[in-house]
MDAnalysis code that builds the backbone (N, CA, C; Angstrom):
import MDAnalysis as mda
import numpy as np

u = mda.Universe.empty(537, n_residues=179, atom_resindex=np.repeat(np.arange(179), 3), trajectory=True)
u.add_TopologyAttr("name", ["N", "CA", "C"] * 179)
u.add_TopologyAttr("resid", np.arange(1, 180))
u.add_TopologyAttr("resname", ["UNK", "UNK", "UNK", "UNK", "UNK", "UNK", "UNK", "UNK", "UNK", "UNK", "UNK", "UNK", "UNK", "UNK", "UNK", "UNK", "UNK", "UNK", "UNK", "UNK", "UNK", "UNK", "UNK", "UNK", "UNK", "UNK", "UNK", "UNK", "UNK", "UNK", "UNK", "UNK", "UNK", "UNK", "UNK", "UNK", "UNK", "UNK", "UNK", "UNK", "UNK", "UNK", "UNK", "UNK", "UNK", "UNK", "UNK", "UNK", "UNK", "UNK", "UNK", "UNK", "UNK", "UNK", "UNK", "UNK", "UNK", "UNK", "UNK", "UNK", "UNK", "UNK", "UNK", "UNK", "UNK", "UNK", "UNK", "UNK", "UNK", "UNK", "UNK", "UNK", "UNK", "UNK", "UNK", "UNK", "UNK", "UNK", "UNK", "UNK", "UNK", "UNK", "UNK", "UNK", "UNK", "UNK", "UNK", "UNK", "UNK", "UNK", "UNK", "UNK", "UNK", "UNK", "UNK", "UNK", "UNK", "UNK", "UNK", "UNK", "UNK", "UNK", "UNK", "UNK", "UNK", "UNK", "UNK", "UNK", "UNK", "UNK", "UNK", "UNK", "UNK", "UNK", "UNK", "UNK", "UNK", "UNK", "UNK", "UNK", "UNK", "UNK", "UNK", "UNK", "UNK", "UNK", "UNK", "UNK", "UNK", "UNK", "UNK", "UNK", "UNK", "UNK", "UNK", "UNK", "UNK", "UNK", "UNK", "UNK", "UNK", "UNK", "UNK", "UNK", "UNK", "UNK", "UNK", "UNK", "UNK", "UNK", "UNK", "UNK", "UNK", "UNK", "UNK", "UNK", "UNK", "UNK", "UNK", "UNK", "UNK", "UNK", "UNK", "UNK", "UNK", "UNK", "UNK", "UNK", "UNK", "UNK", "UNK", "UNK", "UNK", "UNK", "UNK", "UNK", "UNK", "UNK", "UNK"])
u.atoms.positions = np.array([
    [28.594, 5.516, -16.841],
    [27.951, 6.208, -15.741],
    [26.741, 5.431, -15.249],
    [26.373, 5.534, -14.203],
    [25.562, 5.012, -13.387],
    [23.932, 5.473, -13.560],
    [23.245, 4.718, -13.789],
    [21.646, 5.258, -14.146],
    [21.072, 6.255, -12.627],
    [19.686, 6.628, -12.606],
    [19.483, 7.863, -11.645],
    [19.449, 6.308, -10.436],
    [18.863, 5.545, -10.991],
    [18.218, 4.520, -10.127],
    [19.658, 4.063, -9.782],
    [20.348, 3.119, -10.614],
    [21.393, 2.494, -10.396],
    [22.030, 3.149, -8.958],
    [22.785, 4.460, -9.387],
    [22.606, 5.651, -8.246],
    [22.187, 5.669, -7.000],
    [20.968, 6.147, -6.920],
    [20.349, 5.706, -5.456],
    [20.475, 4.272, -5.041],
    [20.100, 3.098, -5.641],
    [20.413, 2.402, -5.115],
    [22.364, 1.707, -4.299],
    [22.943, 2.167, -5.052],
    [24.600, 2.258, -4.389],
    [24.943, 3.604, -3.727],
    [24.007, 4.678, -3.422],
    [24.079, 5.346, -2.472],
    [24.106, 4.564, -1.135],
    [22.558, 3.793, -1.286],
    [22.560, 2.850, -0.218],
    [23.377, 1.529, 0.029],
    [23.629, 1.172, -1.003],
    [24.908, 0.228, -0.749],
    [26.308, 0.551, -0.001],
    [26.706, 1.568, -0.376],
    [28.116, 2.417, 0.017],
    [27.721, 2.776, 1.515],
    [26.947, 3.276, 1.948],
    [26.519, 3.889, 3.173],
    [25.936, 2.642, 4.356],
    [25.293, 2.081, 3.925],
    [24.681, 1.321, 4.728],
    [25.569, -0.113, 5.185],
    [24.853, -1.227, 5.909],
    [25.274, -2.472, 6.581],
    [24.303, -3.201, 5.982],
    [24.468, -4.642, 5.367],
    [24.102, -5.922, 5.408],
    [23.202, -5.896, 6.337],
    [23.356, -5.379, 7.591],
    [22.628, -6.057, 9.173],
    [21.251, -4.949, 9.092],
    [21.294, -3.325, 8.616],
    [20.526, -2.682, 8.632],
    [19.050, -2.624, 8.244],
    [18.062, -2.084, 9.223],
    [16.652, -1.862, 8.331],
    [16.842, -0.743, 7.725],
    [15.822, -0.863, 6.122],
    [15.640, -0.165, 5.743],
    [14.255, -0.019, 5.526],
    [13.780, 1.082, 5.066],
    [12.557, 1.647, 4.254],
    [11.956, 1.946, 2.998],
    [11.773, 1.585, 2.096],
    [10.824, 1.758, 0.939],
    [9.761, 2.359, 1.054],
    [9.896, 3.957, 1.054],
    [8.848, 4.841, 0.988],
    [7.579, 4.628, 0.133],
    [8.097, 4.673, -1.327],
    [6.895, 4.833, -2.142],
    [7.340, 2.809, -2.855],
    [6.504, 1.911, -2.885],
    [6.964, 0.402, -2.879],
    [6.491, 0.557, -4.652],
    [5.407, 1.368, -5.046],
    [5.265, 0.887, -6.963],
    [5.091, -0.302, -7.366],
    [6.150, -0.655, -8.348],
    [5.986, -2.009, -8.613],
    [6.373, -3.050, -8.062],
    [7.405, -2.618, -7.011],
    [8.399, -3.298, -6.266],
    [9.874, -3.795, -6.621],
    [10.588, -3.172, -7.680],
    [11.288, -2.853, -8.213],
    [12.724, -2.581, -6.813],
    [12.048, -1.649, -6.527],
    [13.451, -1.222, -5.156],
    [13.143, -2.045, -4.047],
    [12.249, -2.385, -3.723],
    [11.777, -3.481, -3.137],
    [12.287, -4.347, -3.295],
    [12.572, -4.836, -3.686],
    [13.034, -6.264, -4.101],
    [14.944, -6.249, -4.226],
    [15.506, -4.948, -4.652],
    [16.770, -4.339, -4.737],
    [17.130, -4.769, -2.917],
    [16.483, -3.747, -2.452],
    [16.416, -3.591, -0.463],
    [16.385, -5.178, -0.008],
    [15.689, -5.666, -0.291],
    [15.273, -7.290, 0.211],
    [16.903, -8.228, 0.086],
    [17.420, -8.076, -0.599],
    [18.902, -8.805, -1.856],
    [19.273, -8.084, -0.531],
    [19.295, -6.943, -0.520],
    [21.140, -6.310, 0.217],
    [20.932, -5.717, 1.783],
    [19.530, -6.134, 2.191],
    [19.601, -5.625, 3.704],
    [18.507, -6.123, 4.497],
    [18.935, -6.550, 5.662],
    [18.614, -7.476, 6.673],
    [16.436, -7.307, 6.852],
    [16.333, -6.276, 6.763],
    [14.153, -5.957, 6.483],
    [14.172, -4.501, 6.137],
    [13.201, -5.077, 5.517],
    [12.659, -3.875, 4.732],
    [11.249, -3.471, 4.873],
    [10.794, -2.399, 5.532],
    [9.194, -1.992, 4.963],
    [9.118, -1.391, 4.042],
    [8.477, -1.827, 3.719],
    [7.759, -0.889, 2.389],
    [6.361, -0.467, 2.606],
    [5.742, 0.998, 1.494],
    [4.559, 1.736, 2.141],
    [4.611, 2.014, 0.326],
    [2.894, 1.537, 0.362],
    [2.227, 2.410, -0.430],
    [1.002, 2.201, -0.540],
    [-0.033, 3.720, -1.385],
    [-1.127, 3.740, -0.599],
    [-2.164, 2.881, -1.836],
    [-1.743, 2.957, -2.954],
    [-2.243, 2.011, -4.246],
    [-1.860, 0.164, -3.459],
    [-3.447, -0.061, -3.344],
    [-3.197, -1.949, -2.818],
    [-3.017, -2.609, -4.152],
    [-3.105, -1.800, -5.692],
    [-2.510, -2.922, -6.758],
    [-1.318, -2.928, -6.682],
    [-0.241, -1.686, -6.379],
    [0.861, -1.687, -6.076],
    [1.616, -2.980, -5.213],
    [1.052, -2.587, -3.861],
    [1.363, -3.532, -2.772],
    [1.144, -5.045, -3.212],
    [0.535, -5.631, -3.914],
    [-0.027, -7.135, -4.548],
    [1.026, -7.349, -5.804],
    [1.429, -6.061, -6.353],
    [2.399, -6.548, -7.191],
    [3.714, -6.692, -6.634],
    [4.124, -5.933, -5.722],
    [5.341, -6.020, -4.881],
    [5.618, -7.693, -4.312],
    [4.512, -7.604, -3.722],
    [4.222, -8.932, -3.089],
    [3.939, -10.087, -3.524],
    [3.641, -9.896, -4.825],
    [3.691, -11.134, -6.073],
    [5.612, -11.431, -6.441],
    [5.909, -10.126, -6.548],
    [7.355, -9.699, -7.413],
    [8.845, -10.714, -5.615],
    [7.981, -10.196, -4.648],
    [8.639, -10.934, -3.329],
    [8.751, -12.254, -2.647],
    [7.945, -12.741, -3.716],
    [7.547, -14.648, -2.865],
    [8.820, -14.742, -3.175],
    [9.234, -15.912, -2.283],
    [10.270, -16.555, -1.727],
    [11.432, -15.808, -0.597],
    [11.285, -14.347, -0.482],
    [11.513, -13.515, 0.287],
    [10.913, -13.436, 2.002],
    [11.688, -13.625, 2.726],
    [11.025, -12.832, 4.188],
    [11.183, -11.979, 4.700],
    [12.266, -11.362, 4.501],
    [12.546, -10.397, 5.506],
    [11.995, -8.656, 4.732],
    [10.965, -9.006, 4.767],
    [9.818, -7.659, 4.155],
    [8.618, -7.252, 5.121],
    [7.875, -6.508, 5.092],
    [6.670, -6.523, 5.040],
    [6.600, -4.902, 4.241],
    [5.026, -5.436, 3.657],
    [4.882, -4.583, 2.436],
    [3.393, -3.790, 2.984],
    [3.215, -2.432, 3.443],
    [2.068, -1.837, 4.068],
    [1.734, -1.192, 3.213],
    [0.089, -1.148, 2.928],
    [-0.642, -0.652, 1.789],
    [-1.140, 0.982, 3.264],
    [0.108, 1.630, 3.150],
    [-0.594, 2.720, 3.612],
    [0.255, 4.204, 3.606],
    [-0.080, 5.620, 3.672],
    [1.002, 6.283, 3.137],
    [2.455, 6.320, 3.986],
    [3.309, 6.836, 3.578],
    [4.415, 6.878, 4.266],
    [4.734, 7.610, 5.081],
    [3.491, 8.888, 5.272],
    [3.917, 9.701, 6.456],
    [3.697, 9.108, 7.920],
    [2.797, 7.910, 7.615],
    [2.370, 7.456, 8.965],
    [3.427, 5.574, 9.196],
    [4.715, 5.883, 8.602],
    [5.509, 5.112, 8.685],
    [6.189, 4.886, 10.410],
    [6.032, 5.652, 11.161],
    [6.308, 5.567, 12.573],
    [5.359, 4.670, 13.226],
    [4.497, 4.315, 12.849],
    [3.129, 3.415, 13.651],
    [3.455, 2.317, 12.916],
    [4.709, 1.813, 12.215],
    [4.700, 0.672, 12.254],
    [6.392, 0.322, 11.748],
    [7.205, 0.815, 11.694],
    [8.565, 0.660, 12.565],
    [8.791, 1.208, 13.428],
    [9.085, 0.217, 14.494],
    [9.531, 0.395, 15.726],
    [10.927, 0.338, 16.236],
    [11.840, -0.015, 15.376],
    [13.306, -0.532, 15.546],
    [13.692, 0.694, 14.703],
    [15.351, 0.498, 14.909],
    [15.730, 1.759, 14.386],
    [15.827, 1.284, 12.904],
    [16.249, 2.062, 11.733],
    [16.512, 2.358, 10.670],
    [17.142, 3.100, 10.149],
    [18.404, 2.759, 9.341],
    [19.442, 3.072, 8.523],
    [19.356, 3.937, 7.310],
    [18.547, 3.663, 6.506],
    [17.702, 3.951, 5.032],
    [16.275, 3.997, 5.210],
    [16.418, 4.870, 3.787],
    [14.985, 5.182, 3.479],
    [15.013, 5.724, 1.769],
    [14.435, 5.575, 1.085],
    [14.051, 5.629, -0.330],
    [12.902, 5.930, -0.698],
    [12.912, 6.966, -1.134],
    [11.789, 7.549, -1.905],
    [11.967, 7.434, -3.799],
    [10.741, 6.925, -4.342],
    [11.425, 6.793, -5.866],
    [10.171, 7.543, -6.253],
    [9.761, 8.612, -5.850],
    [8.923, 9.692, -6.620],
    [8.194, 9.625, -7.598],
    [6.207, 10.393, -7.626],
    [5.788, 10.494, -8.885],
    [4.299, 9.178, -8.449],
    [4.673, 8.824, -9.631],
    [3.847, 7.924, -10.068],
    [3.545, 6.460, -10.165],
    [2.490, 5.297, -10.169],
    [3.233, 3.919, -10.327],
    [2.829, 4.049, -12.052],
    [4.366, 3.335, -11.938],
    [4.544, 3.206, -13.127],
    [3.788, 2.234, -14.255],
    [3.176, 2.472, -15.129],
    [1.677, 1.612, -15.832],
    [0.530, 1.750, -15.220],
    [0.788, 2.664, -14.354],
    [-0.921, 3.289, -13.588],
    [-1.432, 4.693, -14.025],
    [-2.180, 4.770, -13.118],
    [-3.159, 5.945, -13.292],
    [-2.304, 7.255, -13.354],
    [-1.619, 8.220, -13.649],
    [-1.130, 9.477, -12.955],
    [-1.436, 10.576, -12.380],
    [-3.013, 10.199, -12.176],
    [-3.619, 11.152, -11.314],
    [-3.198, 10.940, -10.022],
    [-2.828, 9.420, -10.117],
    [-2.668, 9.029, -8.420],
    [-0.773, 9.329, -8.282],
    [-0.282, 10.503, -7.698],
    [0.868, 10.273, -7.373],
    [1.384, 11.327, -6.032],
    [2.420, 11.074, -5.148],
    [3.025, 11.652, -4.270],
    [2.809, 13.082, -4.470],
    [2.585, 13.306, -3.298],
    [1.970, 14.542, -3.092],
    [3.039, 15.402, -2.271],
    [3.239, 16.953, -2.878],
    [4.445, 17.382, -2.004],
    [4.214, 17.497, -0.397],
    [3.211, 18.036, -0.187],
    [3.312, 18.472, 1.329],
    [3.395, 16.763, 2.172],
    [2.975, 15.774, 1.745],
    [3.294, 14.610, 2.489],
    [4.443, 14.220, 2.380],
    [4.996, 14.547, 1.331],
    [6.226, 13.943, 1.020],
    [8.075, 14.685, 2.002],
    [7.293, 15.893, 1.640],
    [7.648, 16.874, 2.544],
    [7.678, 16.811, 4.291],
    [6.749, 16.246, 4.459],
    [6.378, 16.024, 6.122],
    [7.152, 14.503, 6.425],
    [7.376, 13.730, 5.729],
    [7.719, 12.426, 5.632],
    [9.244, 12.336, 5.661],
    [9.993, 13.327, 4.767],
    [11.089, 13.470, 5.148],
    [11.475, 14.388, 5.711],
    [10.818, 14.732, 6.562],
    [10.948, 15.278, 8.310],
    [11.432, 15.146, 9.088],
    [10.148, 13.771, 9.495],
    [10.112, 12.806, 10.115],
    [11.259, 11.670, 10.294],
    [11.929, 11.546, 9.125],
    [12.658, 10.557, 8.137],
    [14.144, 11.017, 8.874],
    [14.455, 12.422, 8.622],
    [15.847, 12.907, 9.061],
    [15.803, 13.087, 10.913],
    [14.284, 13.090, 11.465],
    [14.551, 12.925, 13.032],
    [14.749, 11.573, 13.467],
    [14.354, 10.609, 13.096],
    [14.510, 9.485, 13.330],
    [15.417, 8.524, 12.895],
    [16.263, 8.574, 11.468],
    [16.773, 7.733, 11.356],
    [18.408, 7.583, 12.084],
    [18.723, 6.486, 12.014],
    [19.889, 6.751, 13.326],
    [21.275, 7.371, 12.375],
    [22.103, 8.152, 13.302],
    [23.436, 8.162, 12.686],
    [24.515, 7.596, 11.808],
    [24.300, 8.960, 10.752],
    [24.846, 7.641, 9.865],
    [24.283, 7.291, 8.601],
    [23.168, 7.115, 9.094],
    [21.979, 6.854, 8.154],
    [21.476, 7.439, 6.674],
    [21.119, 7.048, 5.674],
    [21.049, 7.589, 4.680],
    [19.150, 7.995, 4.083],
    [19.212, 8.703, 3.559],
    [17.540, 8.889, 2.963],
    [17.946, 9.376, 1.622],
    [17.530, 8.246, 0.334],
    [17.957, 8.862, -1.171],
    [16.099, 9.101, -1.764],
    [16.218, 10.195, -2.399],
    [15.180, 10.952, -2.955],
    [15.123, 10.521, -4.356],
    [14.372, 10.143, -5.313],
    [14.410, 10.189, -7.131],
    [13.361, 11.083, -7.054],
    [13.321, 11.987, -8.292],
    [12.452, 13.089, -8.228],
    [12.053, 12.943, -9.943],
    [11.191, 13.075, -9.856],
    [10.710, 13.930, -11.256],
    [10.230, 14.725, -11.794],
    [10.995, 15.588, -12.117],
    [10.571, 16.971, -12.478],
    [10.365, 17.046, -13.605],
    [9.767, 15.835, -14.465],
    [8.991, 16.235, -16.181],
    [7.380, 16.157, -16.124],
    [7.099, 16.526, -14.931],
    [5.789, 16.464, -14.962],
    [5.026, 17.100, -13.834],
    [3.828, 17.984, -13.992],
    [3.858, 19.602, -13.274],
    [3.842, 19.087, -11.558],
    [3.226, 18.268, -11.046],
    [3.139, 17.905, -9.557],
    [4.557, 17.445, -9.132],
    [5.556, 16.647, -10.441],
    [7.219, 16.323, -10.140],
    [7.748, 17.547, -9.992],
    [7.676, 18.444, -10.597],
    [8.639, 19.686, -10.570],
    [7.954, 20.471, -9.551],
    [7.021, 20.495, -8.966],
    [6.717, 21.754, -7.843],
    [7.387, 20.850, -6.277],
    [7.099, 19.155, -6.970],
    [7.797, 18.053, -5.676],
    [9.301, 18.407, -5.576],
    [9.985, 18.495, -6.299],
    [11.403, 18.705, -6.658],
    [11.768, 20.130, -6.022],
    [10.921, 20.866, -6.794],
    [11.539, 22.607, -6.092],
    [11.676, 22.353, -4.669],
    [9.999, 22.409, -3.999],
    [9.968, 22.231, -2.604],
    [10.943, 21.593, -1.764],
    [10.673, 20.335, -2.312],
    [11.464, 19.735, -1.053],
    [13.238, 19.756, -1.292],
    [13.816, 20.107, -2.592],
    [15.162, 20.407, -2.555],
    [15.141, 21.910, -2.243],
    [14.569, 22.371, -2.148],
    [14.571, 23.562, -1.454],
    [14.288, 23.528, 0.174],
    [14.021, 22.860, 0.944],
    [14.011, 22.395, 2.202],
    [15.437, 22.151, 2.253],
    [16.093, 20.813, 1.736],
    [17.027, 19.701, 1.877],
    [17.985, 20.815, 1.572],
    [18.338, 21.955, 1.009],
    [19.484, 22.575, 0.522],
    [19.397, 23.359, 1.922],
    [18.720, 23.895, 2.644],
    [18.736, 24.888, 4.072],
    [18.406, 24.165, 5.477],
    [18.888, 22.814, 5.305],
    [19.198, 22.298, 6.591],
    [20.454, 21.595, 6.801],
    [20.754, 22.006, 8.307],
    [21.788, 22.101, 8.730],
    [23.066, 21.200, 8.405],
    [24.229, 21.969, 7.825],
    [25.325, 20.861, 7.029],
    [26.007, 20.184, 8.240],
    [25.505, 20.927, 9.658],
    [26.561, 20.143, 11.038],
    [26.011, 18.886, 10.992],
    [24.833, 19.017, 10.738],
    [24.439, 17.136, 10.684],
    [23.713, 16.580, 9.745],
    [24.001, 17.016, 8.629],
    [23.279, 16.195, 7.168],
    [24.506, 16.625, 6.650],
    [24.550, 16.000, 5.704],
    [25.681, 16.061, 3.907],
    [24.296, 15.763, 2.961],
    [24.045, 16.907, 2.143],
    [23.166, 16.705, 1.092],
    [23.949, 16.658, -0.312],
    [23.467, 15.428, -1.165],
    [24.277, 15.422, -2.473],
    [23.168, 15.396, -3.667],
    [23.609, 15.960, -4.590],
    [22.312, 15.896, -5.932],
    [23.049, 15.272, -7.064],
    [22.422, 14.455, -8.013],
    [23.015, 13.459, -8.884],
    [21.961, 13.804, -9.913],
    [22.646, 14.738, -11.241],
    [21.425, 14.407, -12.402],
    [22.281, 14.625, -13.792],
    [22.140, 14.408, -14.532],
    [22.426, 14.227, -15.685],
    [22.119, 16.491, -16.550],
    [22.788, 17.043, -16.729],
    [23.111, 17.945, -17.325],
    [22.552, 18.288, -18.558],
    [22.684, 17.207, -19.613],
    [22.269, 17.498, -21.158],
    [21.493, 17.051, -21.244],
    [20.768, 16.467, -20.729],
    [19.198, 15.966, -20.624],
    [17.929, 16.539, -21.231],
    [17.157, 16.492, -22.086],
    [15.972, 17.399, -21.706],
    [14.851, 16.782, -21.338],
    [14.281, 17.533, -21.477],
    [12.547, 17.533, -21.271],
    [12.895, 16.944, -19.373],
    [13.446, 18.077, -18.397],
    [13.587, 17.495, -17.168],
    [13.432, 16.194, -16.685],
    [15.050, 15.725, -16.483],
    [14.738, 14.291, -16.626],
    [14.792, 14.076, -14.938],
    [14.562, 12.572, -14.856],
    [14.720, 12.423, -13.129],
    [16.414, 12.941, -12.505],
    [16.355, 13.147, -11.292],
    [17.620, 13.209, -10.524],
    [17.361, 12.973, -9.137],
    [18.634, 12.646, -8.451],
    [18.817, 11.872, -7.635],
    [19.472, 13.209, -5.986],
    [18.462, 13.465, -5.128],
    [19.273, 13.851, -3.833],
    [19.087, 12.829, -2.774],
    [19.940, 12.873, -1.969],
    [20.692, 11.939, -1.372],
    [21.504, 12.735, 0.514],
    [20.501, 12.082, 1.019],
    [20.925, 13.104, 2.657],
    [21.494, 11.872, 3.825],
    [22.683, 11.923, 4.042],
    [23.596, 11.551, 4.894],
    [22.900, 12.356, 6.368],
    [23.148, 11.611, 7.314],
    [22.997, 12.193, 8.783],
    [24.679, 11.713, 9.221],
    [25.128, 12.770, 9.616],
    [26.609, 13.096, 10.148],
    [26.759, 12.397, 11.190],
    [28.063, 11.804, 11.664],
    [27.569, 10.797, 12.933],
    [28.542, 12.013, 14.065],
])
């Protein structure tokens, strides 16, 4: 079976084009960053930690077709201007950092809003969530509680998590725009 990550990332493989932009919501270590860069034509990436963004951007030399913005992701419209295919959110925290500093629901919430008006037909937006930790699980309720009561005529929403798991492990939703 396929890891949560593994997962989202061949969500976007299966769905998307070689030729497509995509988005890297939350960039971290640069990890998916660098995944996006390999399999699709540019990528932005957004995050609001600048050690983040310096490690991305350390983790990207020899790469061009990026740019990596040290700023949050709700204000991702002021700086793609072309359309976009994908979008990825990998939820929470950077990982070997602080955890005071992490995604916040109501932005995250407003972001994939924004995310399902704009991206073109077709288009995919995959979510990782974590719900083992109290700001992951109120992130998780909320916004899969949004994503489950909008409209199936033009989204397909899918959820990917592991069952026997404990201590709430990550899982994976995943929103198709219907063409």
């Amino acid at each position: 079976m396929e890891s949560i990550i593994e997962f989202s990332h061949n969500v976007l493989l299966r769905n998307l084009s070689r030729d497509d932009v995509v988005i890297d919501m939350t960039v971290g270590n640069g990890k998916d960053t660098l995944f996006l860069v390999k399999h699709f034509k540019f990528v932005y990436g957004f995050d609001i930690q600048e050690v983040a963004c310096t490690k991305a951007n350390e983790l990207l030399k020899g790469y061009s077709n990026y740019k990596i913005i040290n700023d949050s992701h709700l204000y991702f419209d002021r700086y793609v201007k072309e359309e976009f295919a994908g979008a990825i959110f990998n939820l929470g925290y950077l990982p070997g950092g602080s955890k005071e500093i992490h995604t916040e629901v109501d932005v995250v919430l407003e972001t994939v809003k924004k995310v399902l008006k704009k991206i073109i037909k077709g288009g995919v937006c995959v979510l990782v969530f974590y719900p083992g930790f109290p700001s992951g699980l109120e992130e998780a309720k909320v916004i899969e509680s949004y994503l489950r009561n909008i409209n199936q005529k033009e989204f397909t929403v899918l959820k990917y998590e592991f069952i026997n798991q404990i201590n709430n492990p990550p899982y994976v939703v995943a929103v198709k725009v219907r063409i």
